[in-house]
C-alpha positions in Angstrom: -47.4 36.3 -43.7 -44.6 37.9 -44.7 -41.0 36.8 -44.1 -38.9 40.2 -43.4 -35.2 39.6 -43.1 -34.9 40.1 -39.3 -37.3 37.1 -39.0 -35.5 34.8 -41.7 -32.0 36.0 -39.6 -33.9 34.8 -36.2 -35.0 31.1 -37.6 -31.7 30.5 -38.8 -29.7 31.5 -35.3 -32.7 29.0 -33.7 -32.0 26.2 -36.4 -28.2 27.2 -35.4 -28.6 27.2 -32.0 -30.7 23.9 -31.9 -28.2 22.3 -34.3 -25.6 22.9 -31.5 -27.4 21.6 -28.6 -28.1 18.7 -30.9 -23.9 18.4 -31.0 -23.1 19.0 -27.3 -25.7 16.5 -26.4 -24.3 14.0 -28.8 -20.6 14.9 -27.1 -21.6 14.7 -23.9 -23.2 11.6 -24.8 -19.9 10.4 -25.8 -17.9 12.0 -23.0 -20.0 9.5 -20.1 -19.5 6.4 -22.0 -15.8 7.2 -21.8 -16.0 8.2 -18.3 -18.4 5.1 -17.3 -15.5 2.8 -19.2 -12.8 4.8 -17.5 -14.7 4.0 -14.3 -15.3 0.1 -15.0 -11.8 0.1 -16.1 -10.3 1.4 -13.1 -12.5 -0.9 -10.6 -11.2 -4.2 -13.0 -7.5 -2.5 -12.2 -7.9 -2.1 -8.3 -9.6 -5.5 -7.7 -6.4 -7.1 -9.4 -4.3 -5.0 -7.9 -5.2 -6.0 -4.3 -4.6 -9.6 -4.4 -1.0 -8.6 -5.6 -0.1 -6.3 -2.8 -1.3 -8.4 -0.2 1.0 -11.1 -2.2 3.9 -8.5 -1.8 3.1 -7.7 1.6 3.4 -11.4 2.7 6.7 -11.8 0.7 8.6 -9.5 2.1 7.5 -10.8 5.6 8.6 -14.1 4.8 11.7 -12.1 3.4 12.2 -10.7 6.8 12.2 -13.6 8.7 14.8 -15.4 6.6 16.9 -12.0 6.9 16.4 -12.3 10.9 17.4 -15.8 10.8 20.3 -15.2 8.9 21.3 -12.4 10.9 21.3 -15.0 14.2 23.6 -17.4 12.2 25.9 -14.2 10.9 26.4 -13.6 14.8 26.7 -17.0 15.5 29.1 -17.5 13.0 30.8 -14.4 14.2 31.3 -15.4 17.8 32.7 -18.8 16.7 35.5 -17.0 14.5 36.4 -14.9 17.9 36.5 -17.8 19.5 38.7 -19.6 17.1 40.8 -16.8 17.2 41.3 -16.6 20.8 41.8 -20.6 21.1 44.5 -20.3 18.0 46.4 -17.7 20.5 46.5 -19.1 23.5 47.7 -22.8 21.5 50.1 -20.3 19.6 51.8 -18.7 23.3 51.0 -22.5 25.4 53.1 -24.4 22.3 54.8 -21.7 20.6 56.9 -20.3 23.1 58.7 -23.6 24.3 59.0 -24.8 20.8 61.1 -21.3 20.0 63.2 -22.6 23.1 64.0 -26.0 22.1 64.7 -24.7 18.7 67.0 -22.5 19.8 68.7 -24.2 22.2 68.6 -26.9 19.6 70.7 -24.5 17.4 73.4 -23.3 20.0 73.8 -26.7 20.6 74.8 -27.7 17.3 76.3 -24.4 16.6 79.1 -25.3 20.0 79.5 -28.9 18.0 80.5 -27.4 15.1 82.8 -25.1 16.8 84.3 -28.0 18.6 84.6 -30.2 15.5 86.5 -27.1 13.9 88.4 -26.7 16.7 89.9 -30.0 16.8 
């Protein structure tokens, strides 16, 4: 048997060629650990993930309801200051408006004493 050079040229492309299926198996090999880890990983992550969001999702309802109920005593709070107001006017014009009167009669009357004490 005799080698010639186009046969030596051919065993070492097959030698090459099977060294490189040898190495992309070995890579992909590698590659589906990752992507069964990756996989695993992300399951782990959305199981824990869950609980917390329902969590969230039930704070913020209880959050609501204390911002509703806050909101009723606001208004509540609100109507009582109007109502205030409007009782602190009408005591202001009821006892306000004679007690300008007295005072100033009050103060023509001394001012006409004075007079007269000057007067005399």
């Amino acid at each position: 048997m005799e080698w010639t050079l186009g046969g030596i040229a051919a065993i070492i492309a097959a030698l090459a060629f099977a060294y490189l299926v040898v190495r992309l198996a070995a890579l992909l090999g590698r590659a589906s650990t990752i992507l069964d880890e990756t996989a695993a990983s992300l399951r782990t992550t959305s199981e824990n993930v869950q609980p917390t969001l329902k969590g969230l999702t039930d704070t913020v309802t209880l959050t609501n309801d204390q911002l509703t109920r806050v909101d009723t005593i606001t208004s509540s709070v609100s109507t009582m200051t109007t109502n205030a107001s409007a009782l602190t006017s009408v005591a202001a014009a009821t006892v306000g408006s004679p007690l300008i009167k007295v005072a100033a009669f009050s103060y023509g009357v001394r001012t006409a004493v004075s007079g007269l004490k000057k007067a005399r």
